[in-house]
N, CA, C and O atoms as a DFTB+ gen file, in Angstrom:
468 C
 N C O
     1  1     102.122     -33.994     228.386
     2  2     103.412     -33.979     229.059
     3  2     103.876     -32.543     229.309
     4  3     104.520     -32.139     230.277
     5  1     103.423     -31.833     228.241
     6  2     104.022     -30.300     228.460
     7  2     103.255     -29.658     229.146
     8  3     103.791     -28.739     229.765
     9  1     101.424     -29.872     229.378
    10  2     101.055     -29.049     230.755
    11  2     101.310     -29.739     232.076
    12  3     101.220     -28.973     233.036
    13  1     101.646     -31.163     232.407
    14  2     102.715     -31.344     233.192
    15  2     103.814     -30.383     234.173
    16  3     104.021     -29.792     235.233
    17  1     104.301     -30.794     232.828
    18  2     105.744     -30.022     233.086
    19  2     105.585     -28.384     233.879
    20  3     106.032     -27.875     234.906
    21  1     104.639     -27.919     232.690
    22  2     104.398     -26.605     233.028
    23  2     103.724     -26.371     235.163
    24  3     104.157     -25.787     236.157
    25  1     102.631     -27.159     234.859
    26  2     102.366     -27.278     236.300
    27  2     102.989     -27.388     236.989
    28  3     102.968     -26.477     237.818
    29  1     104.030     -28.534     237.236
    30  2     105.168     -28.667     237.772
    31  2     105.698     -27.432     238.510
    32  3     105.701     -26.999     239.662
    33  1     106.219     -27.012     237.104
    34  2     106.827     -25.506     237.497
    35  2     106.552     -24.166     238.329
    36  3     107.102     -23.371     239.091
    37  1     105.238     -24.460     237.628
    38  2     104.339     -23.240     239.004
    39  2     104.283     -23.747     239.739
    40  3     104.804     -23.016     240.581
    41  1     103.898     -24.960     240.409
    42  2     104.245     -25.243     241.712
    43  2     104.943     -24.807     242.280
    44  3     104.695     -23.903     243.078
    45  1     106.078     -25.297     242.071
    46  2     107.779     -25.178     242.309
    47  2     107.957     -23.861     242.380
    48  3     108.517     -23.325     243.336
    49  1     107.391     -23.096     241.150
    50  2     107.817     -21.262     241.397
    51  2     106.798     -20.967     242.857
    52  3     107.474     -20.307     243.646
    53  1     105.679     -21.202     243.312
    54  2     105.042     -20.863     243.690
    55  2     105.455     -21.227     245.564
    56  3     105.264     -20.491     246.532
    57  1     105.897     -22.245     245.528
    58  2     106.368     -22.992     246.570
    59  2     107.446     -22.216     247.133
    60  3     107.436     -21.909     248.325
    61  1     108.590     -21.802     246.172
    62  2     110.142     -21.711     246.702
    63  2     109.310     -19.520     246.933
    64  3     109.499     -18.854     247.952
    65  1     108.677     -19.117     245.943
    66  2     108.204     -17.838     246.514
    67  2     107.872     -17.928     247.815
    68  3     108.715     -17.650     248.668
    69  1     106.877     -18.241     248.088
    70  2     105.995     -18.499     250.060
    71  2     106.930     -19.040     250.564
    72  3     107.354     -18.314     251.463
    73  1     107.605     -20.113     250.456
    74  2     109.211     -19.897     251.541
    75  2     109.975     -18.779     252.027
    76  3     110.408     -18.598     253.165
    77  1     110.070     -18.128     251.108
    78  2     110.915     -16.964     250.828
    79  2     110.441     -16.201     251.516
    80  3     111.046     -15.773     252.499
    81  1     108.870     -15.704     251.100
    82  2     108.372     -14.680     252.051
    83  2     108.142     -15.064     253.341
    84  3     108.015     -14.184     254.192
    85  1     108.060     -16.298     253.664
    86  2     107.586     -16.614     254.843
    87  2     108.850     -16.591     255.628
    88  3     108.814     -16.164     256.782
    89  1     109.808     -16.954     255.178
    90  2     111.021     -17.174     256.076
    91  2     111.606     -15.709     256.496
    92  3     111.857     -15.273     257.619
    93  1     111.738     -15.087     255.191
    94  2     112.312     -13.422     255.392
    95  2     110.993     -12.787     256.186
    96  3     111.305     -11.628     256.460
    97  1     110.098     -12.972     256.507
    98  2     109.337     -12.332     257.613
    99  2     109.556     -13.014     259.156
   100  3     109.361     -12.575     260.289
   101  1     110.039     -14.256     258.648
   102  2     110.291     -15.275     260.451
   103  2     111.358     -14.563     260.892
   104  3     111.494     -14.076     262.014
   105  1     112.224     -14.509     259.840
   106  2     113.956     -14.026     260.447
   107  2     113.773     -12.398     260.133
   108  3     114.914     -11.977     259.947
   109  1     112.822     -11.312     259.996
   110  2     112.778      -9.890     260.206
   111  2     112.360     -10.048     260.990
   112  3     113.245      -9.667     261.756
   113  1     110.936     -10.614     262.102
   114  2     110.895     -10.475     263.454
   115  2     111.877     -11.029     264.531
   116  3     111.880     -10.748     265.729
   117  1     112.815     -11.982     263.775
   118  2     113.884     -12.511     265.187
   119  2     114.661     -11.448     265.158
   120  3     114.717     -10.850     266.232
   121  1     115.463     -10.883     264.034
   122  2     115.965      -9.637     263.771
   123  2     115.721      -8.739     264.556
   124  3     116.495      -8.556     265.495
   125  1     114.550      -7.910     264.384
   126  2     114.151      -6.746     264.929
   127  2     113.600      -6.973     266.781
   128  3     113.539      -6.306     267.814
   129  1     113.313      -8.286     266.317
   130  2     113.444      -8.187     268.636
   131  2     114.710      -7.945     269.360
   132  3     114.764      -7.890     270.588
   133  1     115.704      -7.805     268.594
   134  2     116.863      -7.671     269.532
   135  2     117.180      -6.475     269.052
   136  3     118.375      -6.235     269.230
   137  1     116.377      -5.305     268.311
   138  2     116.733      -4.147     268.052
   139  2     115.616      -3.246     269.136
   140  3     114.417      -3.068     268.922
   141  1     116.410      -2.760     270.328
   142  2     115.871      -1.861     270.960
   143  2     115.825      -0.354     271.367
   144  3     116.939       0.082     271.075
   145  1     115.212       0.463     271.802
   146  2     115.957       2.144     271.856
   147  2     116.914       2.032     272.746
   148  3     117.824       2.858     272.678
   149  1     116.956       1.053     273.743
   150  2     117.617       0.944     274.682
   151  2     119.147       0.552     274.699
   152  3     119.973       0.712     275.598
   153  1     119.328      -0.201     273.010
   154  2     120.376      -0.833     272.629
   155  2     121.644      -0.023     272.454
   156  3     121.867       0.387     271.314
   157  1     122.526       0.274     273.434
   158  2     123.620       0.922     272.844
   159  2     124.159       1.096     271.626
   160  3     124.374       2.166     271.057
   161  1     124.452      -0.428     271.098
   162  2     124.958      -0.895     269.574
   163  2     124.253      -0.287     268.900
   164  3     124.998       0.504     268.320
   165  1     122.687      -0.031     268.390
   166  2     122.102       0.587     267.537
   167  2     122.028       1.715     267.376
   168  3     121.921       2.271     266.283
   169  1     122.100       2.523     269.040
   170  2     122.148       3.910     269.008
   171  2     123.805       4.623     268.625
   172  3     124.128       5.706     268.136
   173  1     124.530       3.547     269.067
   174  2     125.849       3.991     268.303
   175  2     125.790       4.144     266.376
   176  3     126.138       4.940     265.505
   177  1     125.017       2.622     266.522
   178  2     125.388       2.990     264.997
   179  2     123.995       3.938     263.955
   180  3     124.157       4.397     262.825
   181  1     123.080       3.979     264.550
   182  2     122.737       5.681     264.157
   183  2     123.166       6.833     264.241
   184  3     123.145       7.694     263.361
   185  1     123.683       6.928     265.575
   186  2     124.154       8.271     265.967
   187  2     125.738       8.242     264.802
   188  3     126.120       9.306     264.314
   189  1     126.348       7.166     264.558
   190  2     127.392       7.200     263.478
   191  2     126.929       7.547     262.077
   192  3     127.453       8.438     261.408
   193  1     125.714       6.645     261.589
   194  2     125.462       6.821     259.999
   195  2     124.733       8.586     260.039
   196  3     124.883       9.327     259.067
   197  1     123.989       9.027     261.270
   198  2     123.312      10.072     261.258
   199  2     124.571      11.233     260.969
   200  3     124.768      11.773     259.880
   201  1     125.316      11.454     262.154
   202  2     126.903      11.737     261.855
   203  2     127.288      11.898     260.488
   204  3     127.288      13.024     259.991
   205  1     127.550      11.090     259.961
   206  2     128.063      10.627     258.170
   207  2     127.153      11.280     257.551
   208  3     127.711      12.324     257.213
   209  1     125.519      11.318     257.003
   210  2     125.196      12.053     256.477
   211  2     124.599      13.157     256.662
   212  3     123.753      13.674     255.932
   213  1     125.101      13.608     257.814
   214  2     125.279      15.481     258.161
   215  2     126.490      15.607     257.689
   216  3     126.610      16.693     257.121
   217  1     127.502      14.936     257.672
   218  2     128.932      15.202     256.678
   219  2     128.760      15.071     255.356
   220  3     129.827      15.116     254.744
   221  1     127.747      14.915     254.649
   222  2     127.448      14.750     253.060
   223  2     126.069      16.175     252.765
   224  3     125.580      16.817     251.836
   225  1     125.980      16.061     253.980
   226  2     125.083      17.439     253.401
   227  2     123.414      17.386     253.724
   228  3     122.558      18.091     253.191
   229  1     123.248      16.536     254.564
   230  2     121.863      16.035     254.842
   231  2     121.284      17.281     256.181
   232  3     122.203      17.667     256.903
   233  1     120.623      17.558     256.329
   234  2     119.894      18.123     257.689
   235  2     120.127      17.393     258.456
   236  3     119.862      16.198     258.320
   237  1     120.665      17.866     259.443
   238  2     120.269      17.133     260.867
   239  2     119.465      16.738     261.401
   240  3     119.752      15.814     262.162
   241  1     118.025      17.174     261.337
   242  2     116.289      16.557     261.465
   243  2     116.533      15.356     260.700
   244  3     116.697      14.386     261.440
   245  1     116.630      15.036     259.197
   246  2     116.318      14.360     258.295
   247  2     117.465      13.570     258.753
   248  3     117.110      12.427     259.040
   249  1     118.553      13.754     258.898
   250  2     119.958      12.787     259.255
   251  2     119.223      11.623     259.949
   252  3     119.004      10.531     259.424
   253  1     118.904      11.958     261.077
   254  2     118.419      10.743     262.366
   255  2     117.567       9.961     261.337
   256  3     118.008       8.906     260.882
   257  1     116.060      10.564     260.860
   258  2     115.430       9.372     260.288
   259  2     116.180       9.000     259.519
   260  3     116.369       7.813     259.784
   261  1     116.915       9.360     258.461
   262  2     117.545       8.635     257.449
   263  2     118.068       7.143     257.603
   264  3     117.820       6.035     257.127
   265  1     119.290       7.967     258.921
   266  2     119.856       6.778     259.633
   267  2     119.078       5.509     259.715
   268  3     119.335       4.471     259.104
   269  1     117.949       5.749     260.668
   270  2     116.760       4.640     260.612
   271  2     116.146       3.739     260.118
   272  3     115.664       2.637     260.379
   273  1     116.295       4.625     259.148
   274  2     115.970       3.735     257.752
   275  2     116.821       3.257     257.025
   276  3     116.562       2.474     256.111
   277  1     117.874       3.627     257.303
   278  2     119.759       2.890     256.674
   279  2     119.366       1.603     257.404
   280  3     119.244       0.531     256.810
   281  1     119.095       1.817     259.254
   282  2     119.046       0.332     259.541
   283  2     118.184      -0.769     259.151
   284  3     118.432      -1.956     258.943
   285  1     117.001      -0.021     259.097
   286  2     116.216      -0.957     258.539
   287  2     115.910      -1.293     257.254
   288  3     114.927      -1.948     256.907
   289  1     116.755      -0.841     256.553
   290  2     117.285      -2.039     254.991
   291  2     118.191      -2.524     255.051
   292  3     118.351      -3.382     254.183
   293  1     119.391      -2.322     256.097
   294  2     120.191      -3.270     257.024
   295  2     119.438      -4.611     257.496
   296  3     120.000      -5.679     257.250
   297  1     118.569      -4.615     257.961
   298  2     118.356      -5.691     258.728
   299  2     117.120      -6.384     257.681
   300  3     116.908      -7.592     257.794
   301  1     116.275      -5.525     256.608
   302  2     115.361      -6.342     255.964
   303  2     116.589      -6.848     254.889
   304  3     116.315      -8.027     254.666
   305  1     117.636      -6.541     254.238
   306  2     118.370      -7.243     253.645
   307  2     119.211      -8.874     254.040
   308  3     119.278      -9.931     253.411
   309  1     119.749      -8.442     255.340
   310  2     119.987      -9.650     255.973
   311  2     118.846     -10.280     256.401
   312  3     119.333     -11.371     256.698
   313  1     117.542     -10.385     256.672
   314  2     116.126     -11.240     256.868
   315  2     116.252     -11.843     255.340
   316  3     116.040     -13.044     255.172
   317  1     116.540     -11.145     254.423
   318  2     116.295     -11.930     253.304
   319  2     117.280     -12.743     252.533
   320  3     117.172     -13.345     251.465
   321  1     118.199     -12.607     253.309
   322  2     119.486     -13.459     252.776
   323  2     119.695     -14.274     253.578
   324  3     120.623     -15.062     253.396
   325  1     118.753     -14.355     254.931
   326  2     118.762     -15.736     255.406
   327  2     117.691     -16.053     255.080
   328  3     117.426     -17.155     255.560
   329  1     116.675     -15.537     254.321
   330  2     115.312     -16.818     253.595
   331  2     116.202     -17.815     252.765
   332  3     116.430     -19.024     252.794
   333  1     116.627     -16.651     251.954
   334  2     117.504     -17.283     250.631
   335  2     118.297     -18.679     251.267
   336  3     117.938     -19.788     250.872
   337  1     119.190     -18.564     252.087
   338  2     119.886     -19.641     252.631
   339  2     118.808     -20.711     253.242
   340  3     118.790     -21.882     252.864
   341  1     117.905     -20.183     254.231
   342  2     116.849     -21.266     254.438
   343  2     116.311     -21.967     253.037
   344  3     116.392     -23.186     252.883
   345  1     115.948     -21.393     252.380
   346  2     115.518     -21.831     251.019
   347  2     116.292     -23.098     250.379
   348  3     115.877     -24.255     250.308
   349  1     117.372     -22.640     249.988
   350  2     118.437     -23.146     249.667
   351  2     118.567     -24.672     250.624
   352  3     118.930     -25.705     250.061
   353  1     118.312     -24.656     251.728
   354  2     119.079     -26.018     252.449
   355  2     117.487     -26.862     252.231
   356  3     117.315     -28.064     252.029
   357  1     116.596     -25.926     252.334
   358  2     115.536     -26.833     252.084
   359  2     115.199     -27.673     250.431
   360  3     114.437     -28.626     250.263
   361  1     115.812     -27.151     249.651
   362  2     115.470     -27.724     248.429
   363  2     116.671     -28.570     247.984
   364  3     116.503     -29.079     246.875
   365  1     117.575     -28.781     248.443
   366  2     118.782     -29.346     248.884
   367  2     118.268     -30.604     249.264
   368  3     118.682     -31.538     248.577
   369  1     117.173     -30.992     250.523
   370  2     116.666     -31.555     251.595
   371  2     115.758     -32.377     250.302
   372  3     115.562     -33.580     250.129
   373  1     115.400     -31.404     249.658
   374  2     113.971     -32.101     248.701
   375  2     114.483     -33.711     247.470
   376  3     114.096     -34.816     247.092
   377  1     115.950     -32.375     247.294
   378  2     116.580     -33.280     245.964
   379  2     117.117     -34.358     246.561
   380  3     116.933     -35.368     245.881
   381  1     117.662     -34.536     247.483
   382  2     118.487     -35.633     248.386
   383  2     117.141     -36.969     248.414
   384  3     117.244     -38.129     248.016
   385  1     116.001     -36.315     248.997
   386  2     115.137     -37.249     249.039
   387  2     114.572     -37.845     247.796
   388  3     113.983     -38.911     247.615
   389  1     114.918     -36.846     246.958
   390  2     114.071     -37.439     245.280
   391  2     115.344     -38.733     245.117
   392  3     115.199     -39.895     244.740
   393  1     116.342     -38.155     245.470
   394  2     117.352     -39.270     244.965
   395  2     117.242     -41.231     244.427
   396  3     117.593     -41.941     243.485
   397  1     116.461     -41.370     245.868
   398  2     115.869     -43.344     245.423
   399  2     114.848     -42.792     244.338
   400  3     115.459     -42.743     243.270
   401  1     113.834     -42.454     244.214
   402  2     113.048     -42.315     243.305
   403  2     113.367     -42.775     241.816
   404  3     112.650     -43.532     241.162
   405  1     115.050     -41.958     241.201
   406  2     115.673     -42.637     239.708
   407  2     116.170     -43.784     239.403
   408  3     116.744     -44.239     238.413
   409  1     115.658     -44.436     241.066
   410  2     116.291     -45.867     240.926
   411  2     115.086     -46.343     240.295
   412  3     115.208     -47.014     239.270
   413  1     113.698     -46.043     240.854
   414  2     112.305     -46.495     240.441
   415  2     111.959     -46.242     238.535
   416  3     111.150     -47.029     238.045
   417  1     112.441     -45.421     237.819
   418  2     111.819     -44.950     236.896
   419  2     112.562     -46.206     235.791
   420  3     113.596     -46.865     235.681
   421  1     111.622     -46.050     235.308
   422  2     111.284     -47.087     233.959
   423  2     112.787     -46.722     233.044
   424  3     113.235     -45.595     233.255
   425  1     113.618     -47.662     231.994
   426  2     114.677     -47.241     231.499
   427  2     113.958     -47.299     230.078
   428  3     113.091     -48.169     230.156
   429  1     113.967     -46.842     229.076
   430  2     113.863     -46.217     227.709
   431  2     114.481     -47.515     226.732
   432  3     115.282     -48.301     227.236
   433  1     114.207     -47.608     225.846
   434  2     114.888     -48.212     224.940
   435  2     115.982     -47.732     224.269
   436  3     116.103     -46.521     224.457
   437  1     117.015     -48.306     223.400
   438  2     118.193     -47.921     222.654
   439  2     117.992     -46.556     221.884
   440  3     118.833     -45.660     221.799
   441  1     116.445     -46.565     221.218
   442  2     116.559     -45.518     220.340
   443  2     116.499     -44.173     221.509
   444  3     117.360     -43.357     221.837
   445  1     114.783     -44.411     222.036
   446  2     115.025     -43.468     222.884
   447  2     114.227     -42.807     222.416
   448  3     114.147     -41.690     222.927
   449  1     113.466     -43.048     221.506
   450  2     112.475     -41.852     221.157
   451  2     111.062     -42.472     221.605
   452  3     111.065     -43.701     221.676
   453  1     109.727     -41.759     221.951
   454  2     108.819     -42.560     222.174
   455  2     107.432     -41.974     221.068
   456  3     107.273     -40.899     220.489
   457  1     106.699     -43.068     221.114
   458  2     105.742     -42.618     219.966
   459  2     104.697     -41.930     220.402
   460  3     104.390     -41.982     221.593
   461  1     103.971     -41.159     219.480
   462  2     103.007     -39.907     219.679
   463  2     102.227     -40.687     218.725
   464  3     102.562     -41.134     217.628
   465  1     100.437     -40.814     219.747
   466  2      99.685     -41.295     219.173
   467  2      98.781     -39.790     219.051
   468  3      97.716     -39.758     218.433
């Protein structure tokens, strides 16, 4: 019963992981297709964070990439907080369906304990 259980679990750990990665890589490429050089919005908001840390003391060379890379843990953070939410509605989806299933399972006796042969 307890390597069961245990199996179980890695499954389950193993399952809700590859969601995760799989989803936070689906939603970093929907993400990043609508990030273009061409994009005003993005070049504003580099040319702002680049701005900001030339006001903290950064180089101006190094400012721009920095910026860049401000956005893009901007946008891999939100890719991964919508896995998380994908995740989430899907195992939601799982338990809903387990639901008839506790109608199926066998009921225990009064004591409740069972014997170990």
């Amino acid at each position: 019963m307890n390597l069961a259980r245990n199996i179980g679990g890695s499954v389950g750990i193993s399952f809700v992981t590859t969601m995760l990665d799989r989803r936070s890589q689906k939603h970093l490429t929907d993400l990043t297709s609508h990030l273009t050089s061409a994009s005003a919005q993005l070049q504003a908001t580099v040319h702002g964070l680049a701005h900001s840390l030339v006001g903290h003391g950064t180089n101006p060379a190094d400012a721009q990439q920095q910026a860049y890379a401000v956005v893009q843990n901007m946008v891999e953070r939100q890719a991964t907080m919508l896995a998380y939410i994908d995740n989430f509605h899907t195992l939601g989806y799982i338990i809903l369906a387990m639901i008839p299933l506790v109608f199926l399972m066998k009921r225990t006796k009064a004591g409740g304990e069972m014997a170990v042969h």
